[in-house]
C-alpha positions in Angstrom: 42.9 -80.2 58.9 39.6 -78.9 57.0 38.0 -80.7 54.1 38.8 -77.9 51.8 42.4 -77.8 52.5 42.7 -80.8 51.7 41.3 -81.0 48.3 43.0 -77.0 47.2 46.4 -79.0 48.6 45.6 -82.2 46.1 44.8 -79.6 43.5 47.8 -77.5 43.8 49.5 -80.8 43.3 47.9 -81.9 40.5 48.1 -78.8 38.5 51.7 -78.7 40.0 51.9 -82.1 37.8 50.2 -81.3 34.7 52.2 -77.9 34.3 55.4 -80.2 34.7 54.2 -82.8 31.9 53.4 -79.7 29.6 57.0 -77.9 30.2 58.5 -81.4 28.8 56.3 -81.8 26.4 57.1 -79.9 22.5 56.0 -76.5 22.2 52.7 -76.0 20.8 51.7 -74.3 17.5 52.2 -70.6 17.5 48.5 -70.5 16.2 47.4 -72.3 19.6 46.1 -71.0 22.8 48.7 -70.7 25.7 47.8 -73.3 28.5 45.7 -70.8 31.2 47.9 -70.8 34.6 45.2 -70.7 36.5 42.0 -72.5 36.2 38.4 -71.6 35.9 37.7 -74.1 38.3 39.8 -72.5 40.9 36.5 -71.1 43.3 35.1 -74.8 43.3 37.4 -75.2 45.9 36.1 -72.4 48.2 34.5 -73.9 51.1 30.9 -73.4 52.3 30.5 -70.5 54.7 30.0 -71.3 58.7 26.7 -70.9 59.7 26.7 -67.2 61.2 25.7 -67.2 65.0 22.8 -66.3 66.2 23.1 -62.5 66.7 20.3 -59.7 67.5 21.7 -57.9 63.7 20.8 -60.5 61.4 17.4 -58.9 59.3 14.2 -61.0 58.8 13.4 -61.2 55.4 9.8 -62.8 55.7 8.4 -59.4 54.8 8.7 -59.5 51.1 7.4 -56.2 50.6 10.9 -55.3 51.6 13.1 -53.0 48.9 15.8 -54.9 47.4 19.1 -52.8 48.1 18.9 -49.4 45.6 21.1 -50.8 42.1 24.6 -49.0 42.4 26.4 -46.7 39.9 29.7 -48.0 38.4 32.1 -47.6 36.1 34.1 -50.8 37.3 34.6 -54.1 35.5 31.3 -55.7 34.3 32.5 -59.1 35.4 29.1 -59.6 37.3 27.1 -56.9 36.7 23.7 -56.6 38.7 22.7 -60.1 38.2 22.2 -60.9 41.4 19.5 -58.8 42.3 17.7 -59.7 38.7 18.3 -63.5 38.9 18.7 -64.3 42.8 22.4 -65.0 41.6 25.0 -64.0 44.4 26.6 -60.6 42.6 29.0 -60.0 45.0 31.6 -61.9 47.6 32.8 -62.2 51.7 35.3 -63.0 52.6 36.3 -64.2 56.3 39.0 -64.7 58.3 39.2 -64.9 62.5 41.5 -65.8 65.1 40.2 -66.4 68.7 43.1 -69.0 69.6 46.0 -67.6 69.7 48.8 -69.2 71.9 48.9 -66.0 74.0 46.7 -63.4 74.6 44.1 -65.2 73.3 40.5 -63.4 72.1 37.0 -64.4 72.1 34.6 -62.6 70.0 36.5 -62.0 66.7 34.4 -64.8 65.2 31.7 -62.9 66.1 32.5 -59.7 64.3 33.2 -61.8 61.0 30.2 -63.6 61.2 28.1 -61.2 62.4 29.4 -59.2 59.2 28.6 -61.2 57.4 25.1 -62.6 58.4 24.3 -58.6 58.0 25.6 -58.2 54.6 23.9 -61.3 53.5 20.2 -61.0 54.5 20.3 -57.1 54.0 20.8 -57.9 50.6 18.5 -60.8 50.2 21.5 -63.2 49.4 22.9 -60.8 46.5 26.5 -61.2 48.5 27.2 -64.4 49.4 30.3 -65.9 51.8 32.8 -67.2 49.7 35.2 -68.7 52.5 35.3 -68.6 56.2 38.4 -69.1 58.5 39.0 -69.6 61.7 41.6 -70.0 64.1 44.1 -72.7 63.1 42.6 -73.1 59.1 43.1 -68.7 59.0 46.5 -69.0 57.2 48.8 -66.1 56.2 49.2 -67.4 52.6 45.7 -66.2 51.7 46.8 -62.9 52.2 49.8 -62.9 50.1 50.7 -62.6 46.6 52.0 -65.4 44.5 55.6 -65.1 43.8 57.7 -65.1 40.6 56.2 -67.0 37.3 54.9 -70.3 39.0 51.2 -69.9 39.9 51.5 -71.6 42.8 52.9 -71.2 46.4 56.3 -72.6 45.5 57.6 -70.1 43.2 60.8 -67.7 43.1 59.6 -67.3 46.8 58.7 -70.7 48.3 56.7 -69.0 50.9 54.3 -67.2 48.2 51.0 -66.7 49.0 47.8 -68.0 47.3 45.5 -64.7 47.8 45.0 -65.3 43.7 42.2 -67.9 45.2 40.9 -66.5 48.2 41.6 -62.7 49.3 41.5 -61.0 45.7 39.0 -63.4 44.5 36.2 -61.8 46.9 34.7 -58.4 47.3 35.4 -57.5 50.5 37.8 -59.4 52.8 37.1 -59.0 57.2 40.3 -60.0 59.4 39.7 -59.9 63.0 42.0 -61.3 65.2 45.7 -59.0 66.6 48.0 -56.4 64.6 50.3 -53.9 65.3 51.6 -51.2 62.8 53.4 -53.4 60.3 51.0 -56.7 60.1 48.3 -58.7 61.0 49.0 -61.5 63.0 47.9 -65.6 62.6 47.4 -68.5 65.6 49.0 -70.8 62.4 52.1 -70.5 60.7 51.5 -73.4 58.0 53.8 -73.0 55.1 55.5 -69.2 56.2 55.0 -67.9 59.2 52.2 -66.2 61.7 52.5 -62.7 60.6 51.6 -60.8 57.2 53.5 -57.7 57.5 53.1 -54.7 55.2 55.3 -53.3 52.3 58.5 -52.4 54.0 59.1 -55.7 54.6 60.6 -57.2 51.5 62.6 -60.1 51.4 65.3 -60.6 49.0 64.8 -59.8 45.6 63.2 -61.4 43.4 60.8 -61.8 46.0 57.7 -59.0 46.3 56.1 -57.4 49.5 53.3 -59.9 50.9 50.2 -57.9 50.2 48.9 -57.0 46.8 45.3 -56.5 46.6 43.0 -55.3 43.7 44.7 -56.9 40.8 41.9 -59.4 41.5 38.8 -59.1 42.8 39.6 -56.9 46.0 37.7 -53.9 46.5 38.1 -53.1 50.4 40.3 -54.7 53.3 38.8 -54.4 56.6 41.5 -55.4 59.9 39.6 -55.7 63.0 43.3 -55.5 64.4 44.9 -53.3 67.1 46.9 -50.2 65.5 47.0 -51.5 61.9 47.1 -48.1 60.6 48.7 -45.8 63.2 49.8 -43.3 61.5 53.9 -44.1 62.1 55.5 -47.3 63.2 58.2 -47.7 65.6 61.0 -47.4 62.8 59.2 -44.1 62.2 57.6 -45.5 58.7 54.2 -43.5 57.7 51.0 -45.7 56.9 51.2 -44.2 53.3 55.2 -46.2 53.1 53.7 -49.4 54.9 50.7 -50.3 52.7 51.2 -48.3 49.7 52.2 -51.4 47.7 49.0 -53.2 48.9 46.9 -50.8 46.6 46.8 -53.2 43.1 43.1 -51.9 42.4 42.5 -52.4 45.6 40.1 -49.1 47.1 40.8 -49.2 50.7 41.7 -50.5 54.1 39.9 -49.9 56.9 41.6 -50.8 60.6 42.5 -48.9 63.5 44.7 -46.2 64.6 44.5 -47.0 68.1 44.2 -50.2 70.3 40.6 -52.1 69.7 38.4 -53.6 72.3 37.3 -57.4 71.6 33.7 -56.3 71.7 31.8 -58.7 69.3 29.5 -56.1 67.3 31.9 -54.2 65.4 31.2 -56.1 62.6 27.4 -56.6 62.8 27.5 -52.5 62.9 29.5 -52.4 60.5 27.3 -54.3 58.2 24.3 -52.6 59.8 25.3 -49.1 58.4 26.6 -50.3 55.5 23.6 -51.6 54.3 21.4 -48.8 54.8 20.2 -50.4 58.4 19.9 -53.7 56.8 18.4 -52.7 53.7 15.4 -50.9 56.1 15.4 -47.6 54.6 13.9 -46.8 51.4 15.8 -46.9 47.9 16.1 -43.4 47.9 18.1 -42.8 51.0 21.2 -45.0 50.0 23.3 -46.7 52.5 26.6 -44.5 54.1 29.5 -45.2 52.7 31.7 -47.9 53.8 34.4 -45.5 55.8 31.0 -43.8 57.3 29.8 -46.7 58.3 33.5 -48.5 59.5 33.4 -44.9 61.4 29.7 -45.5 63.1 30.7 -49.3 63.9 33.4 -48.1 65.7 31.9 -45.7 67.3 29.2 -47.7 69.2 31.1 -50.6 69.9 34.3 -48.8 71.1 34.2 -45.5 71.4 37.4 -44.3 73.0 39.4 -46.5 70.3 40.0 -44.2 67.1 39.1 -45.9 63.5 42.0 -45.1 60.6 41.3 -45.7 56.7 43.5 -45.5 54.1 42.3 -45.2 50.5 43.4 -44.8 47.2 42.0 -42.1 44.3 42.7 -42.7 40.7 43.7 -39.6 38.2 39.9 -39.3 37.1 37.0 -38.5 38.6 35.5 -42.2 38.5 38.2 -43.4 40.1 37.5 -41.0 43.1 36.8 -43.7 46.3 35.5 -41.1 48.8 31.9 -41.8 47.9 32.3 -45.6 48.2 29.5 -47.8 49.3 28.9 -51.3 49.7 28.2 -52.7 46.3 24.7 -52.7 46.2 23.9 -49.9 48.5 25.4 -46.8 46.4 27.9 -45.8 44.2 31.4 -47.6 43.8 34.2 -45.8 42.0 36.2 -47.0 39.0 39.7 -49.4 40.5 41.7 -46.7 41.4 44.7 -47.4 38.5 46.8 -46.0 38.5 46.5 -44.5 41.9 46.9 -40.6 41.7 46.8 -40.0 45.5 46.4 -41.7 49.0 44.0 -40.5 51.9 44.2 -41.3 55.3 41.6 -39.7 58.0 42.1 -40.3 61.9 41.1 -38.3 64.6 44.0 -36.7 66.5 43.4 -36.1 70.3 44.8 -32.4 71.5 43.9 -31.1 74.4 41.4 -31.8 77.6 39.8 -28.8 80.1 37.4 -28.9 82.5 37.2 -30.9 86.0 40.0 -33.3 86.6 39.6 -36.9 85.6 38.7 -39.0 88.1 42.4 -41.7 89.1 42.5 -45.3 88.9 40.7 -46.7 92.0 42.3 -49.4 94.6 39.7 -52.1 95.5 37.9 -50.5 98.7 36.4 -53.9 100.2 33.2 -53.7 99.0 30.9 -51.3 96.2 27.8 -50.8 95.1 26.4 -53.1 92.3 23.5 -50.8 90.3 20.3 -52.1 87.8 20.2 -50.1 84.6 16.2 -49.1 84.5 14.4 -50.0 81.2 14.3 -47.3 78.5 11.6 -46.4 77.0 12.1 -46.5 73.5 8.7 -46.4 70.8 7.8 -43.7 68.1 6.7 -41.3 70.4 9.6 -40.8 72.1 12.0 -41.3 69.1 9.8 -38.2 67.4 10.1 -36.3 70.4 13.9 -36.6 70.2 13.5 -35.7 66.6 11.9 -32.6 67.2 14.9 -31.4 68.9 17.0 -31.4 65.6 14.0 -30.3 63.6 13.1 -33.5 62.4 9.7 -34.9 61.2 10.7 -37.2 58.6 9.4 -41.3 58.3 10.0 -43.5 61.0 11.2 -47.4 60.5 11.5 -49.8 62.9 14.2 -52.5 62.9 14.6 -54.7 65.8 18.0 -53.2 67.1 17.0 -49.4 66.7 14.2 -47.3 66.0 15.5 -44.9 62.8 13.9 -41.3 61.7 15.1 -40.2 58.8 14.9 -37.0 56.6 17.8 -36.5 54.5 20.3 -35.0 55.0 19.7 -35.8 58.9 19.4 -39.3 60.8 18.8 -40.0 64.3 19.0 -43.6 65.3 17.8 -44.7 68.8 19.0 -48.2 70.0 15.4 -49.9 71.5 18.4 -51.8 74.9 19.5 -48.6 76.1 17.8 -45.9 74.6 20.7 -44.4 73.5 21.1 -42.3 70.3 23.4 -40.4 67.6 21.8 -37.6 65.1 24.3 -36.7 62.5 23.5 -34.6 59.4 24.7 -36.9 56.9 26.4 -34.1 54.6 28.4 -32.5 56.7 29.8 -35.3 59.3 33.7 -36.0 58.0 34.0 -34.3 55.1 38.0 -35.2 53.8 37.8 -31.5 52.1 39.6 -28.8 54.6 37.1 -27.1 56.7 38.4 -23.5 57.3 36.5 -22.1 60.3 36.8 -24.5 63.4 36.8 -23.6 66.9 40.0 -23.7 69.2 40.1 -26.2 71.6 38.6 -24.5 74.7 36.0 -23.0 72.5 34.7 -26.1 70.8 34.4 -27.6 74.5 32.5 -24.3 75.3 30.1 -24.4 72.3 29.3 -28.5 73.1 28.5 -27.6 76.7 26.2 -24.4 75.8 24.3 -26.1 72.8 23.3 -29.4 75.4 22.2 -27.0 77.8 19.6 -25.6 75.1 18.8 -29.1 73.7 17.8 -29.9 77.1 20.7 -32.7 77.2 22.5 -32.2 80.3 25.4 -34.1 81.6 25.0 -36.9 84.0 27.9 -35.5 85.9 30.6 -33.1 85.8 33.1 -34.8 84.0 36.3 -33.1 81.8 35.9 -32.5 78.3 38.6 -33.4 75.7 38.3 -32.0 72.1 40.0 -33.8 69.4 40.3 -32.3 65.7 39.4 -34.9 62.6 42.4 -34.7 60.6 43.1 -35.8 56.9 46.8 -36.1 55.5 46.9 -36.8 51.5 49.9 -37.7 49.6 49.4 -36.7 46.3 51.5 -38.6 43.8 51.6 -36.9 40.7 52.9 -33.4 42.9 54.9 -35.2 45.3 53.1 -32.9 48.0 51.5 -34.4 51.8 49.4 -32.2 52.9 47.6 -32.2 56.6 44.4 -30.4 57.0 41.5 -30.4 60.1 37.6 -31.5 58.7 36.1 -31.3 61.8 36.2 -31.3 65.6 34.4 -34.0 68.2 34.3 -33.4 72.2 33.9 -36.1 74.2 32.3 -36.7 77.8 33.0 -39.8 79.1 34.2 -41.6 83.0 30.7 -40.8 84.2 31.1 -40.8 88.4 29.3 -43.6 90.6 30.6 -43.1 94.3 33.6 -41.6 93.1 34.4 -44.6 90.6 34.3 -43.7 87.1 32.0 -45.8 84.7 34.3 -46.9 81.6 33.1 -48.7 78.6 32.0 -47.9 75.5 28.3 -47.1 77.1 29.1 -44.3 79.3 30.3 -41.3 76.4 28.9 -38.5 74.9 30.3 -37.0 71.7 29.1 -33.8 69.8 30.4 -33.2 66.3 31.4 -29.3 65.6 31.9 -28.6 61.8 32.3 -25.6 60.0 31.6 -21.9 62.3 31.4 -24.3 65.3 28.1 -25.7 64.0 26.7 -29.0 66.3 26.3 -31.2 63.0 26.2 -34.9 65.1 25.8 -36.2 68.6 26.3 -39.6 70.2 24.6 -40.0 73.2 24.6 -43.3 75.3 24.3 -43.5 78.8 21.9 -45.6 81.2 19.5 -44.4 84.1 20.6 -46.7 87.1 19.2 -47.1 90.9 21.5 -48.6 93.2 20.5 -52.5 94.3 23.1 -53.4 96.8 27.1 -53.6 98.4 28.4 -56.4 97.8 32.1 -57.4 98.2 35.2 -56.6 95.5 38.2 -59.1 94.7 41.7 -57.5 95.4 43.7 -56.2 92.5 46.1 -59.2 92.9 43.3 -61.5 92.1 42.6 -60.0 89.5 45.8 -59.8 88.1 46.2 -63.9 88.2 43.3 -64.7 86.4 44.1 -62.5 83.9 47.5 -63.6 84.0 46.1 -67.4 83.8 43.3 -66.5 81.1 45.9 -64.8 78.9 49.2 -66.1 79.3 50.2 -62.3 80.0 51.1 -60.2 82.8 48.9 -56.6 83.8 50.7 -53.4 83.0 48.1 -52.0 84.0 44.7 -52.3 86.2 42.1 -50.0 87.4 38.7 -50.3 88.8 35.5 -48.9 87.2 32.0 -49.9 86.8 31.5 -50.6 83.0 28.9 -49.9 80.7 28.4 -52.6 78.0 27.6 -50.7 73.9 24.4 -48.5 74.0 23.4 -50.8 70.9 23.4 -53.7 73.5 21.3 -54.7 76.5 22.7 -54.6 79.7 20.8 -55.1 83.0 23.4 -54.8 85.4 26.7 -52.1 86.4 28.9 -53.9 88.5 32.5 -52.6 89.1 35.2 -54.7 86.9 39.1 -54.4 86.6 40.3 -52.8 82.8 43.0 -54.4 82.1 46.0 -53.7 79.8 48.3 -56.8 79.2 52.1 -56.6 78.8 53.8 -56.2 75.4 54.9 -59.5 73.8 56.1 -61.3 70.6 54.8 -63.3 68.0 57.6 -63.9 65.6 59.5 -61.2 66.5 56.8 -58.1 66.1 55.7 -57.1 69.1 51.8 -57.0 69.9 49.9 -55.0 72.2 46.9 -57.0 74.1 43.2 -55.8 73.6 42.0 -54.3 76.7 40.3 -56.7 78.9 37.8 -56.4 81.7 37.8 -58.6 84.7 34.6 -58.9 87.0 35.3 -57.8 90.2 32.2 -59.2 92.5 34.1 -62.2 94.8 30.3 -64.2 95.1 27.4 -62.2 92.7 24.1 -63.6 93.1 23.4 -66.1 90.2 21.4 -63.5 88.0 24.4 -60.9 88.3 26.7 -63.8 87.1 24.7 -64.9 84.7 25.4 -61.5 83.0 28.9 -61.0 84.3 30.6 -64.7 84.5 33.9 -64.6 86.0 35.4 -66.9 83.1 33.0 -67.1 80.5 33.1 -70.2 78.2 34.1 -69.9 75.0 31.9 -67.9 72.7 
């Protein structure tokens, strides 16, 4: 058990104690001070961050001609102010939670997205946020997440499995979960005092017991779960997202998960923090950073394309309690606590139609494939502003060592230096939650994307489908009663890229053009490699396959399919070597079902040592 455990466990006893010898003792005074429930000493208790891993995101700060992070507009509590950026003072708080271990199905990179969060967060800030606790695996408990219960301040109140997230989730900033979910929870390797699973607000157990999550009447400001389908927009009873977490918003200003399964990539969080903090607090003051659905959006994105992110937010009746322009504190504006909350948002992309050539089938192992190098990009000022020129842009250049970023506001083009791939977007016009009248249909959006690459000069790799999905917003609007549903935008995307009739999967092989209002190209994501072939070289069977997987995951394969696989275009990748996608089976953890990430199997039977270097059959634990 960890250290800090420990010593909250001997506190909670304690005070457990003392608040027993003061109910038998005679009432004070009338004229005295009632005994505080909770102490002030409570965060001593917090334990010291882990040490983040070493991760290509994390900003040198030897430069100290470097711009602290622009001082933010708000209208919140003043309970710490901007100190940190005028004292040195932490200002503002992570917190961390991860679960690689899980009994079945197990992941390996959540810690990574946690810790790369954070190690973003804090040197893009110069140490203004600060980690207040870090989780993992076994010590991630479900009780941090939950509310306390009835009148005792501790766990064992009207409810005697109460939660304790008093201390830990609503006494931080911003809280990162990553580890599984499905619709109605998020789901623990640990069930110390309750159980594994923190489910949302429809799940109430007998009065006088309240719903697990309550978030805001803290600390709490934004709830990020790096979870499979978290926020789908309906469960499997047929509750909407708006029913399932509504209770959850105490203050609190949003949650931002997933509508879709997620890939256990490893630099969604990194991203995440990347964008949020204007490129790691690269960029000038004046160009703040995007706000945190923007960025949650970007991080996506890149590390998993053909997953769709979901956020739910809250509004408050005035216009400073108005989340939609929320950054990172620090990095931009953050509204007022959203109390009481006036109206809920929730923006997803909804697929609806795909045209073009026919998607290439799931391939059967043929023997033996072609293994392909990825040729080095070339990727320096020159040919960043020659890109630029292409969407009019001459703006300043700054150099970070992930990407190469040109800049002239509205407008932002960011080339990653591994792969040379790129998005533009202009900033003012990319998912607006206001309805956007004049969108093409579905054929004709695929149309314009096509005709407007051809000018740019961007051609296809290949002749591939296109599928056009609209960017829809539903708001409930509490004080009229009325949902409304309304389109803000329209993507297309290219992806399953051909190599010898195989199609090349992965979040590096996709294009995606951004049509907003009269059909207008307003952003592009671009990522795909130049390759040469290298050699044949023989490919394990599908049942193979299927038992390590089945071995590594303590699952069976629903599904498999062979494809070469492009790694993120924000990381490098040297080799293209076929692999099996893998979709596990359904199964239970406490009696909610859970959907595995995707996982990829490497398909080479003997790879020469460099190849397996890159693509290790069972890597070792990260």
């Amino acid at each position: 058990m960890r250290q800090d455990r420990i010593r909250r466990l001997t506190m909670i006893t304690l005070l457990c104690c003392v608040l027993l010898v003061n109910a038998c003792a005679e009432p004070a005074p009338a004229t005295e001070a009632p005994v505080a429930r909770v102490p002030s000493a409570t965060r001593t208790m917090s334990p010291t961050a882990t040490p983040s891993p070493t991760l290509a995101w994390p900003i040198s700060l030897d430069d100290k001609s470097l711009p602290y992070p622009q001082d933010y507009e708000s209208g919140d509590d003043d309970r710490k102010g901007d100190a940190g950026f005028i004292s040195g003072l932490p200002a503002w708080e992570i917190g961390l939670e991860y679960i690689n271990l899980y009994p079945r199905a197990p992941l390996r990179k959540c810690h990574l997205d946690a810790l790369g969060f954070q190690s973003v967060v804090e040197a893009a800030s110069r140490q203004a946020w600060m980690t207040s606790f870090s989780f993992g695996d076994w010590d991630a408990w479900e009780e941090d997440f939950k509310q306390l219960q009835g009148n005792d301040p501790m766990r064992w109140g009207l409810n005697p499995n109460g939660g304790t997230d008093t201390w830990w989730v609503d006494d931080v900033d911003v809280v990162y979960f990553s580890g599984h979910g499905n619709p109605n929870g998020i789901f623990f390797a640990s069930n110390r005092f309750d159980d594994r699973v923190l489910t949302d607000c429809t799940f109430v157990p007998p009065p006088p017991a309240l719903p697990d999550p309550c978030w805001g009447d803290g600390d709490l400001e934004w709830m990020v779960f790096d979870a499979c389908r978290t926020l789908k927009w309906r469960d499997a009873a047929g509750a909407c997202v708006f029913d399932r977490w509504r209770d959850a918003f105490c203050g609190l200003h949003g949650i931002l998960g997933f509508k879709t399964n997620a890939s256990d990539t490893g630099i969604r969080g990194p991203l995440f923090g990347f964008f949020a903090t204007r490129f790691g607090g690269l960029l000038p003051q004046p160009f703040p950073g995007m706000t945190i659905w923007n960025a949650w959006r970007w991080a996506v994105l890149i590390s998993d394309p053909l997953a769709s992110p979901a956020i739910l937010r809250a509004s408050g009746p005035v216009p400073a309690s108005d989340t939609s322009n929320d950054h990172l504190w620090g990095f931009g504006s953050v509204a007022d606590d959203p109390l009481p909350v006036r109206k809920y948002v929730y923006w997803d992309p909804v697929e609806s139609s795909q045209s073009g050539a026919q998607a290439l089938a799931a391939q059967h192992a043929p023997g033996e494939m072609v293994v392909y190098r990825a040729l080095e990009p070339s990727v320096n000022e020159e040919t960043v502003r020659t890109l630029g020129s292409l969407f009019g842009m001459t703006g300043d250049l700054v150099e970070t060592g992930v990407a190469l970023i040109l800049h002239e506001e509205p407008k932002l083009l960011v080339v990653f230096r591994a792969s040379g791939a790129f998005f533009y977007g202009d900033m003012s016009r990319l998912w607006p939650e206001g309805e956007v009248p004049d969108l093409p249909e579905s054929d004709e959006a695929i149309r314009r994307a096509l005709d407007w690459m051809d000018e740019m000069g961007l051609g296809l790799p290949a002749q591939v489908p296109g599928r056009q999905a609209s960017l829809v917003t539903k708001i409930r609007d509490l004080e009229t009663g009325e949902e409304t549903t309304h389109a803000s935008g329209v993507l297309v995307d290219f992806h399953s890229f051909p190599l010898d009739e195989t199609p090349v999967a992965g979040p590096g092989a996709l294009i995606r053009v951004y049509l907003g209002e009269g059909g207008d190209v307003i952003g592009l994501y671009w990522s795909w490699r130049e390759l040469e072939p290298v050699d044949i070289m023989s490919v394990m069977s599908e049942t193979d396959a299927a038992t390590i997987y089945e071995e590594r995951m303590d699952v069976a394969p629903a599904s498999m399919r062979l494809v070469y696989w492009a790694k993120p275009g924000s990381e490098p990748q040297e080799w293209i070597v076929p692999v099996y996608e893998t979709q596990g089976e359904e199964f239970e953890i406490d009696g909610h079902v859970i959907k595995p990430r995707d996982c990829i199997i490497p398909a080479l039977v003997d790879p020469p040592v460099e190849i397996e270097e890159e693509w290790p059959l069972d890597p070792a634990e990260e």
